[in-house]
C-alpha positions, 0 to 999 in steps of 0.5 A, a space after each residue: 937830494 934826500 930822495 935821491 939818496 934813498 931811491 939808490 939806496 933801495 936800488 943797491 939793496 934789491 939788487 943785492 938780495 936777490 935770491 935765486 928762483 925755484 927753477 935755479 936751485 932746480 938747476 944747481 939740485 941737479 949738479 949736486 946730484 951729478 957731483 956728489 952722487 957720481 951720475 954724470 949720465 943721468 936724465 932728470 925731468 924737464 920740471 918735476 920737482 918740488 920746492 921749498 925756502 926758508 928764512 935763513 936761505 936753505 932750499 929744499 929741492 926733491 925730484 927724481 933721476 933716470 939712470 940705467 933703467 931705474 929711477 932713483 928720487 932725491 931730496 937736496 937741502 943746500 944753503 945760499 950764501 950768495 953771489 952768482 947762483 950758477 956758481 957751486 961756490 955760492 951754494 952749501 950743501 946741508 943734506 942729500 938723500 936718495 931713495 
């Protein structure tokens, strides 16, 4: 009973801290972008970009965005405070820069 109690413990627990991947806050970097910045009609590239994570969950995402001819690099720092990952409410931004 014992072992039994322990294998769902560990189950619950996985389950519960799982954090999104590179590509998700990838993903999540890009609504920032639009959102905050107020580029609804941008292209961003299909996978180039750099990554970073921290212990306390502050992720790190720097890309770049086409936009009216120019591209514009940017580098968002946004914490996970959990839940679903594609949900803005489960992220808070730290810090967004554009160069």
């Amino acid at each position: 009973m014992r072992k039994l109690f322990l294998i769902l413990a560990t189950i619950a627990l996985v389950a519960c801290s799982s954090m999104p991947s590179e590509k998700e806050a990838f993903i999540m970097s890009k609504e920032v972008v639009k959102t905050r910045l107020q580029q609804p009609d941008v292209k961003f590239p299909f996978a180039d970009f750099s990554y970073d994570i921290t212990k306390d969950s502050l992720y790190t995402v720097q890309s770049h965005f086409d936009s009216n001819n120019s591209r514009t690099n940017y580098r968002v720092k946004m914490y996970y405070k959990g839940g679903d990952w594609e949900k803005i409410s489960s992220w808070s931004l730290k810090d967004i820069q554009t160069w």
